[in-house]
N, CA and C of each residue as an Amber inpcrd file, in Angstrom:
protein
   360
  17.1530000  12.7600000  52.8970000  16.2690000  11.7620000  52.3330000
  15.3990000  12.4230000  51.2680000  15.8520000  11.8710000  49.7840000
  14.0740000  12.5150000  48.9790000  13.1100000  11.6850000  49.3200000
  12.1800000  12.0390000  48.4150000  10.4890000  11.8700000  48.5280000
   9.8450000  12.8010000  47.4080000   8.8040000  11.8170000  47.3980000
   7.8820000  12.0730000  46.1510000   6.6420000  12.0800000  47.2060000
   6.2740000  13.8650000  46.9770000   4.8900000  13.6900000  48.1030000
   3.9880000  14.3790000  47.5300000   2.9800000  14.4540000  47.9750000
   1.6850000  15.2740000  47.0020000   0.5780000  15.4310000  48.1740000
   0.1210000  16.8250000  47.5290000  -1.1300000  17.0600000  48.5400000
  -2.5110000  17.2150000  47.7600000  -3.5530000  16.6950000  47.5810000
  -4.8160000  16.3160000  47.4700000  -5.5390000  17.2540000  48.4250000
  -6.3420000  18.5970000  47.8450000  -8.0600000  19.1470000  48.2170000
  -9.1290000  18.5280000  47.3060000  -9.9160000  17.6900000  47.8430000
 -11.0010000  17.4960000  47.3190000 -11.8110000  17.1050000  47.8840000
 -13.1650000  16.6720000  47.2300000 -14.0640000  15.6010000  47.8090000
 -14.5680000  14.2310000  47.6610000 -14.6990000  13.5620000  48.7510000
 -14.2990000  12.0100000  48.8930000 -15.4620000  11.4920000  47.7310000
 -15.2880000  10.6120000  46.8450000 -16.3780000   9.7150000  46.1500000
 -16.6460000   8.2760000  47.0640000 -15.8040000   7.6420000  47.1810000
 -16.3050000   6.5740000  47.8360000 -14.7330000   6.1950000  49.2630000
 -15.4530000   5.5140000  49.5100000 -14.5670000   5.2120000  50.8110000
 -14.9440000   3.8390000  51.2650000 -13.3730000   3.0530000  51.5650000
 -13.8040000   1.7290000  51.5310000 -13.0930000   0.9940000  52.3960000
 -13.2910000   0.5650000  53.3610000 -12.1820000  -0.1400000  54.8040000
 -11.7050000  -1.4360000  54.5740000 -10.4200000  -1.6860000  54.1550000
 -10.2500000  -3.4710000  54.0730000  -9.4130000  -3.9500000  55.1170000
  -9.9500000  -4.8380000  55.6790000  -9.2380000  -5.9220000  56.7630000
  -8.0840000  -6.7610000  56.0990000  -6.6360000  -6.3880000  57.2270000
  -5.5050000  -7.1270000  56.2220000  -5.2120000  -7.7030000  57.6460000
  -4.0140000  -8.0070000  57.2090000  -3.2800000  -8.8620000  58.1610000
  -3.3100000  -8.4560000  59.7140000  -2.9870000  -9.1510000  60.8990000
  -2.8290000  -8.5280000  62.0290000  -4.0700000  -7.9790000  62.4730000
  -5.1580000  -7.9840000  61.7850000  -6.3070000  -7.3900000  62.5390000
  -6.4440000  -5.8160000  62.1970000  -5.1030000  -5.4170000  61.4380000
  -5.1690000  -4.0310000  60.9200000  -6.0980000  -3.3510000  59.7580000
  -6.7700000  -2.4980000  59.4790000  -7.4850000  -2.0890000  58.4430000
  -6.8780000  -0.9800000  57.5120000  -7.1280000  -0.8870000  56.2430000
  -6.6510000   0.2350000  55.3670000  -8.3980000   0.7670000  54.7930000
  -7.8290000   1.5960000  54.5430000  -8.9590000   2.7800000  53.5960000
  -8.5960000   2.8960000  52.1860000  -9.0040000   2.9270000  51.6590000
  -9.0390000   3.0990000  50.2730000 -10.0630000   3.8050000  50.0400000
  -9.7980000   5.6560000  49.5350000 -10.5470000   6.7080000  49.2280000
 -10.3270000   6.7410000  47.7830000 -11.6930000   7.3530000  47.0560000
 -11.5080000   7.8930000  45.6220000 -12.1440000   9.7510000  45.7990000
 -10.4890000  10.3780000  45.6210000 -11.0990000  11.5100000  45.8090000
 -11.3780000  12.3140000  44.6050000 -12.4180000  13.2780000  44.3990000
 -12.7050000  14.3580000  42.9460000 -11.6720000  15.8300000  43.2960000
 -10.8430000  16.1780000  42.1310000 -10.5480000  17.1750000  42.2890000
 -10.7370000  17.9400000  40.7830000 -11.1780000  18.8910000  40.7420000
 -11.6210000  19.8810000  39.7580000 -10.2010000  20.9290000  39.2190000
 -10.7920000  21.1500000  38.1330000  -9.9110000  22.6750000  37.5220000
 -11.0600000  23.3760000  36.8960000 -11.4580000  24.5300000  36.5670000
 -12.1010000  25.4950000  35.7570000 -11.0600000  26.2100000  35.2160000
 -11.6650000  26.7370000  34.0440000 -11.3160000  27.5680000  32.8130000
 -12.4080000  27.9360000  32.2890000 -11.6760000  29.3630000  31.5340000
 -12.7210000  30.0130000  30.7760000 -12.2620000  29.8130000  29.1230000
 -13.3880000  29.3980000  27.5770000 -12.7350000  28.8780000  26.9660000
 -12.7930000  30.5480000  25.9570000 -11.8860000  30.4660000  25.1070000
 -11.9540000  31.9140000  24.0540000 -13.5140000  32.3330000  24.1330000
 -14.2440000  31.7620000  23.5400000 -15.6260000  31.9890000  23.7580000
 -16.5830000  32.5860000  24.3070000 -15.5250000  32.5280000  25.7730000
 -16.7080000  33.1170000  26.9410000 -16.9770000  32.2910000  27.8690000
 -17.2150000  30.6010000  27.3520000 -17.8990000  29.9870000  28.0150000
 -17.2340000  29.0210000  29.1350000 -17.8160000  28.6980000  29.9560000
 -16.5310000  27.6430000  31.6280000 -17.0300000  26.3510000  30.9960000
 -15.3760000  25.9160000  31.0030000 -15.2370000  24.1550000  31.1550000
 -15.0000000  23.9950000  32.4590000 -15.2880000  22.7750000  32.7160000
 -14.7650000  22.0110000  33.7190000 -14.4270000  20.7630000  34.1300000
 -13.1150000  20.4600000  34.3140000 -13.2760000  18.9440000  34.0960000
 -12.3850000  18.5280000  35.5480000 -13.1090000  17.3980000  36.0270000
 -12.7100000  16.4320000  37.2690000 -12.0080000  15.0470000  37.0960000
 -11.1820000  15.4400000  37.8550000  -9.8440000  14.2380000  37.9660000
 -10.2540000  13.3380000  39.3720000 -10.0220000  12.1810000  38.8980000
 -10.5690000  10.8970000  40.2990000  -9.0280000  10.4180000  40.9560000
  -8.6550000  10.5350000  42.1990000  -7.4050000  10.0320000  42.7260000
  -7.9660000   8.7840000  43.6420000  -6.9110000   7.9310000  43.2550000
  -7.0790000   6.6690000  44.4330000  -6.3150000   6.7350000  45.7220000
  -6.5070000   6.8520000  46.7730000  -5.6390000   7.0410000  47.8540000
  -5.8050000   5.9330000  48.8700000  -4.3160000   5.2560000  48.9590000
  -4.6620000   4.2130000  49.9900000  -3.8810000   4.9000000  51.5780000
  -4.5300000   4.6920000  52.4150000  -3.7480000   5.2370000  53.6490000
  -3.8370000   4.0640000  54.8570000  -2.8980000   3.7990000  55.1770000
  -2.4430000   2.5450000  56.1980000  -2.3420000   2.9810000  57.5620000
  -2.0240000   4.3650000  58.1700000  -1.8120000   4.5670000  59.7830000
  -2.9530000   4.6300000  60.1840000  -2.8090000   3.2730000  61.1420000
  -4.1810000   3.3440000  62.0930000  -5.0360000   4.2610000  62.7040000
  -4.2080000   5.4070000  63.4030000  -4.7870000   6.4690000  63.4520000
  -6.0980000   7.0520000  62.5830000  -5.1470000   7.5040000  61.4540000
  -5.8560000   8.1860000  59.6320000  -7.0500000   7.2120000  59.7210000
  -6.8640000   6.1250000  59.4570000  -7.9910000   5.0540000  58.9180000
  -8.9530000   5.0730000  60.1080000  -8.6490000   4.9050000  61.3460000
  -9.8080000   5.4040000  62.2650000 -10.4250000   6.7300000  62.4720000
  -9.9000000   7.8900000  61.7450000 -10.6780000   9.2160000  61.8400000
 -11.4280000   9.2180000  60.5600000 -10.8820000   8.1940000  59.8370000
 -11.8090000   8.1070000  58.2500000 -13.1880000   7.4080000  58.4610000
 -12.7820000   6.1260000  59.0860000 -13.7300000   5.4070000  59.8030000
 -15.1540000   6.0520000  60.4130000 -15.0430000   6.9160000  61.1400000
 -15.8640000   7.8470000  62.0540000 -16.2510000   9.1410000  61.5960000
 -15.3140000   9.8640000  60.6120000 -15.3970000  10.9320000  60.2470000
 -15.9430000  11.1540000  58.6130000 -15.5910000  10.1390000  57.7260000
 -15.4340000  10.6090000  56.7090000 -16.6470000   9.2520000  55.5920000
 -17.6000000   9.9410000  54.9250000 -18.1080000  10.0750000  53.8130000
 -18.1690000  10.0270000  52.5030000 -19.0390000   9.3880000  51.7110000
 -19.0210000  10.6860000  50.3180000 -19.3010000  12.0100000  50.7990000
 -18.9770000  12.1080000  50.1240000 -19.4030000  14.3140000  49.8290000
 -18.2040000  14.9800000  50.7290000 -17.5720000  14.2710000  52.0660000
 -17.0430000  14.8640000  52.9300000 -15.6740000  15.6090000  52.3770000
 -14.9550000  16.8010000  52.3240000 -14.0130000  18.0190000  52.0430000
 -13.0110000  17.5130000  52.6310000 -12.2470000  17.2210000  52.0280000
 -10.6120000  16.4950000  52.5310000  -9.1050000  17.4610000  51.9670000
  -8.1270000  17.6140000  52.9710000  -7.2470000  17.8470000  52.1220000
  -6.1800000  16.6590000  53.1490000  -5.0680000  15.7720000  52.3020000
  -4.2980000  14.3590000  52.3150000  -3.2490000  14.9530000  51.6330000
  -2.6270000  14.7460000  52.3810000  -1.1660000  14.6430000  52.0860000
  -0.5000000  13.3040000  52.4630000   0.4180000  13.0120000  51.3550000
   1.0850000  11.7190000  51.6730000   2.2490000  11.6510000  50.4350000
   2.8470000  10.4440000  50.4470000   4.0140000  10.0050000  49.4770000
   3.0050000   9.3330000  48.0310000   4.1090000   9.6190000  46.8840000
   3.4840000   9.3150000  45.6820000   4.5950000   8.3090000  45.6140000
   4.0540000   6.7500000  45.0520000   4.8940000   5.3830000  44.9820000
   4.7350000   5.1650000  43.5730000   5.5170000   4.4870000  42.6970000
   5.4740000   4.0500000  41.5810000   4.8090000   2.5250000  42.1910000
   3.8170000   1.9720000  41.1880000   3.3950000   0.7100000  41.5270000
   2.7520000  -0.6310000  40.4070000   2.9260000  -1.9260000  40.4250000
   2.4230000  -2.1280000  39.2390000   1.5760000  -3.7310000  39.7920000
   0.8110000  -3.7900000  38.9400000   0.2750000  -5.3020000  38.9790000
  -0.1310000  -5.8260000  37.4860000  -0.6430000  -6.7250000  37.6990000
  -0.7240000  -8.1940000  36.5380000  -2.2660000  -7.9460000  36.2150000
  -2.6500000  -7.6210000  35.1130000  -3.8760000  -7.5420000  34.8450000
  -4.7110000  -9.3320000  34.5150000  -6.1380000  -9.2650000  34.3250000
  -6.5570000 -10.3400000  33.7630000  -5.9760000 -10.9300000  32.4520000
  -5.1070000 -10.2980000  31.6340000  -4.8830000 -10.8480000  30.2550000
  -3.3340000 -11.4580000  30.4810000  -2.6530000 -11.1280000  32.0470000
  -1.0830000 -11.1950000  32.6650000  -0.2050000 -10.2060000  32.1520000
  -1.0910000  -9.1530000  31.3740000  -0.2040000  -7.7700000  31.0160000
  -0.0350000  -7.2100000  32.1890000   1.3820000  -6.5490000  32.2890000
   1.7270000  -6.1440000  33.4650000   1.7860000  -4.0570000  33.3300000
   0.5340000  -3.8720000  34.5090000   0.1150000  -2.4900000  34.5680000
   1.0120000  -1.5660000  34.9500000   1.2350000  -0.1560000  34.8470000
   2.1080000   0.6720000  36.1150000   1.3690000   1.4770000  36.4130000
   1.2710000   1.6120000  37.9460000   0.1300000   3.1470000  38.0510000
   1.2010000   3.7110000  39.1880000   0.3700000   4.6450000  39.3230000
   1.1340000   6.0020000  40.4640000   0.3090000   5.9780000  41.5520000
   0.8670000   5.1600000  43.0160000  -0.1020000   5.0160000  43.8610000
   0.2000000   6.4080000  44.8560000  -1.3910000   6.8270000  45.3610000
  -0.9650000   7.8540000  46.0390000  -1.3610000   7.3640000  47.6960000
  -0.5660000   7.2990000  48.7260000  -0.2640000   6.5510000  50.2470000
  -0.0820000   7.5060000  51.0330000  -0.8350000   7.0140000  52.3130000
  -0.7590000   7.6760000  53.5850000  -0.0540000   6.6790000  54.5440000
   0.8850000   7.2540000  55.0820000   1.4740000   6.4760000  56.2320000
   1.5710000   7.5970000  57.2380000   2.2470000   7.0630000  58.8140000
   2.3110000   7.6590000  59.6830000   2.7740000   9.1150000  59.3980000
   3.6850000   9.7660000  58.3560000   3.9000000  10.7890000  58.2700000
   2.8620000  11.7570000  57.8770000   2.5180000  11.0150000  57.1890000
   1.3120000  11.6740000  56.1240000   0.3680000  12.1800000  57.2850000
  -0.9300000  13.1630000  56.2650000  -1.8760000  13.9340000  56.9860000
  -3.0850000  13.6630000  56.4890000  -4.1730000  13.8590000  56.9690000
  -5.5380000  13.9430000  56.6060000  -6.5440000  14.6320000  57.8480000
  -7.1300000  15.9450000  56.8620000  -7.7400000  16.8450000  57.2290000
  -9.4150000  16.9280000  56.9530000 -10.1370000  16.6280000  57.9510000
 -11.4590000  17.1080000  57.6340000 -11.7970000  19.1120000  57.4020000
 -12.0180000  19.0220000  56.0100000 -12.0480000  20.4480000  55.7210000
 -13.4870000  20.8090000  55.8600000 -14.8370000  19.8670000  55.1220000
 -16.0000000  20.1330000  55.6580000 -16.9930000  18.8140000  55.2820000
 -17.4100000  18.4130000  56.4420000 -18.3360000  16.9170000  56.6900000
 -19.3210000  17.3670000  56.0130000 -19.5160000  16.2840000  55.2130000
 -20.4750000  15.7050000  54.3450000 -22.0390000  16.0500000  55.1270000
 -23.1640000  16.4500000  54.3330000 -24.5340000  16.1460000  54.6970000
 -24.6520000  15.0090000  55.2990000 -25.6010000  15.4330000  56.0890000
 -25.8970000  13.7760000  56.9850000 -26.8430000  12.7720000  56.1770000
 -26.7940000  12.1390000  55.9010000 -27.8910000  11.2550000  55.2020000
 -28.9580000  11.3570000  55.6870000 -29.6870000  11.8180000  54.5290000
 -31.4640000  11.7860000  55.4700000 -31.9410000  10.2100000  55.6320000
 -32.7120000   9.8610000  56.8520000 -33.3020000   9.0590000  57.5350000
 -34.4140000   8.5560000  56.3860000 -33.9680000   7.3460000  56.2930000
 -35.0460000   6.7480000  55.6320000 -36.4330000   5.9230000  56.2470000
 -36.3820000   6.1660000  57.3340000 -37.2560000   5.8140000  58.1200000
 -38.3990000   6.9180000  58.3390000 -38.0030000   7.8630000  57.9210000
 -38.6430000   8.9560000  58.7520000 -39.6650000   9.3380000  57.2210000
Protein backbone atom coordinates (compact mmCIF):
# COMPACT_ATOMS: atom_id res chain seq x y z
CA UNK A 1 0.00 0.00 0.00
CA UNK A 2 1.54 3.72 -0.66
CA UNK A 3 0.91 6.73 1.35
CA UNK A 4 1.65 10.18 1.53
CA UNK A 5 2.59 10.79 5.29
CA UNK A 6 4.29 13.61 7.06
CA UNK A 7 5.51 14.34 10.45
CA UNK A 8 4.95 17.85 12.07
CA UNK A 9 7.37 19.26 15.43
CA UNK A 10 5.92 22.26 16.47
CA UNK A 11 3.85 24.46 18.50
CA UNK A 12 0.10 24.47 18.64
CA UNK A 13 -1.46 28.18 17.67
CA UNK A 14 -4.93 27.49 18.11
CA UNK A 15 -6.97 24.45 18.70
CA UNK A 16 -10.49 23.97 17.92
CA UNK A 17 -13.10 20.90 18.68
CA UNK A 18 -16.05 20.51 16.13
CA UNK A 19 -19.09 18.36 16.78
CA UNK A 20 -19.98 16.20 13.58
CA UNK A 21 -22.09 13.56 13.02
CA UNK A 22 -22.78 10.59 15.47
CA UNK A 23 -21.94 12.60 18.46
CA UNK A 24 -18.23 12.32 17.28
CA UNK A 25 -15.78 15.36 17.56
CA UNK A 26 -12.70 16.44 15.36
CA UNK A 27 -9.86 18.90 16.26
CA UNK A 28 -8.67 21.13 14.07
CA UNK A 29 -4.97 22.36 15.16
CA UNK A 30 -2.91 25.28 13.57
CA UNK A 31 0.54 24.29 14.20
CA UNK A 32 3.99 26.92 13.92
CA UNK A 33 6.95 25.35 12.59
CA UNK A 34 10.19 27.39 12.15
CA UNK A 35 13.54 27.20 10.03
CA UNK A 36 16.65 29.53 10.91
CA UNK A 37 19.45 30.60 8.77
CA UNK A 38 22.30 32.60 8.85
CA UNK A 39 22.21 35.34 5.97
CA UNK A 40 25.94 36.24 4.06
CA UNK A 41 25.96 39.09 6.39
CA UNK A 42 26.17 37.57 9.59
CA UNK A 43 22.83 38.21 10.48
CA UNK A 44 19.66 35.17 11.55
CA UNK A 45 16.47 35.10 9.58
CA UNK A 46 13.74 33.38 10.58
CA UNK A 47 10.73 32.53 9.15
CA UNK A 48 7.49 30.39 10.43
CA UNK A 49 5.29 28.19 8.47
CA UNK A 50 1.43 27.68 9.87
CA UNK A 51 0.06 23.90 9.20
CA UNK A 52 -3.62 23.05 9.44
CA UNK A 53 -4.12 19.66 10.91
CA UNK A 54 -7.37 17.97 11.11
CA UNK A 55 -7.32 14.69 13.25
CA UNK A 56 -10.55 12.46 13.54
CA UNK A 57 -9.53 9.29 16.04
CA UNK A 58 -11.40 9.66 19.00
CA UNK A 59 -8.77 8.70 21.04
CA UNK A 60 -6.14 11.76 19.49
CA UNK A 61 -9.04 14.28 19.78
CA UNK A 62 -9.65 13.31 23.43
CA UNK A 63 -5.90 13.62 24.55
CA UNK A 64 -6.05 17.02 22.59
CA UNK A 65 -9.13 17.80 24.41
CA UNK A 66 -7.45 17.46 27.96
CA UNK A 67 -3.98 17.84 27.05
CA UNK A 68 -3.36 20.29 24.55
CA UNK A 69 -3.20 24.25 24.26
CA UNK A 70 -1.72 27.16 22.59
CA UNK A 71 1.90 27.19 23.29
CA UNK A 72 1.69 23.31 23.94
CA UNK A 73 5.07 21.21 21.93
CA UNK A 74 3.58 18.65 19.61
CA UNK A 75 5.11 16.27 17.30
CA UNK A 76 1.80 14.54 14.66
CA UNK A 77 2.24 12.38 12.41
CA UNK A 78 -0.39 11.48 9.95
CA UNK A 79 -1.36 11.09 6.05
CA UNK A 80 -1.04 14.12 3.63
CA UNK A 81 -4.59 14.19 1.33
CA UNK A 82 -4.96 16.25 -1.72
CA UNK A 83 -8.23 18.33 -1.05
CA UNK A 84 -10.40 21.01 -2.58
CA UNK A 85 -13.46 23.24 -1.97
CA UNK A 86 -15.63 26.06 -3.61
CA UNK A 87 -14.67 29.38 -2.48
CA UNK A 88 -17.17 32.49 -1.99
CA UNK A 89 -16.67 33.70 -5.69
CA UNK A 90 -17.51 29.38 -6.70
CA UNK A 91 -13.75 29.31 -7.71
CA UNK A 92 -12.76 26.01 -6.98
CA UNK A 93 -9.59 25.87 -4.32
CA UNK A 94 -6.88 22.89 -3.94
CA UNK A 95 -5.08 22.64 -0.70
CA UNK A 96 -2.93 19.84 0.90
CA UNK A 97 -4.82 18.62 3.90
CA UNK A 98 -2.69 17.35 6.61
CA UNK A 99 -5.04 14.23 8.78
CA UNK A 100 -4.85 12.18 11.68
CA UNK A 101 -6.63 8.98 11.72
CA UNK A 102 -6.38 5.87 13.80
CA UNK A 103 -2.94 5.17 12.40
CA UNK A 104 -1.60 8.35 12.88
CA UNK A 105 0.24 9.73 16.15
CA UNK A 106 0.22 12.64 18.40
CA UNK A 107 2.78 13.37 20.97
CA UNK A 108 2.80 15.76 23.86
CA UNK A 109 6.50 16.94 23.66
CA UNK A 110 6.08 19.90 26.26
CA UNK A 111 2.62 21.41 27.89
CA UNK A 112 2.00 24.73 27.46
CA UNK A 113 2.20 27.37 30.59
CA UNK A 114 -0.74 27.20 32.60
CA UNK A 115 -2.77 30.24 32.19
CA UNK A 116 -2.45 32.58 34.94
CA UNK A 117 -5.69 32.96 37.05
CA UNK A 118 -7.47 35.87 36.43
CA UNK A 119 -9.10 35.95 39.47
CA UNK A 120 -6.29 36.04 41.54
Amino acid sequence: MDKASFEIIGNVGTCELKDVKGGKKIAILSVATSERWKRDDGEWNEKTYWHRVAVFAPAKVQRIETMVQKGTRVRIVGQVRPGSYEDDKGQTKYVVEFVVGPPGDIEILARAKPKADLAA
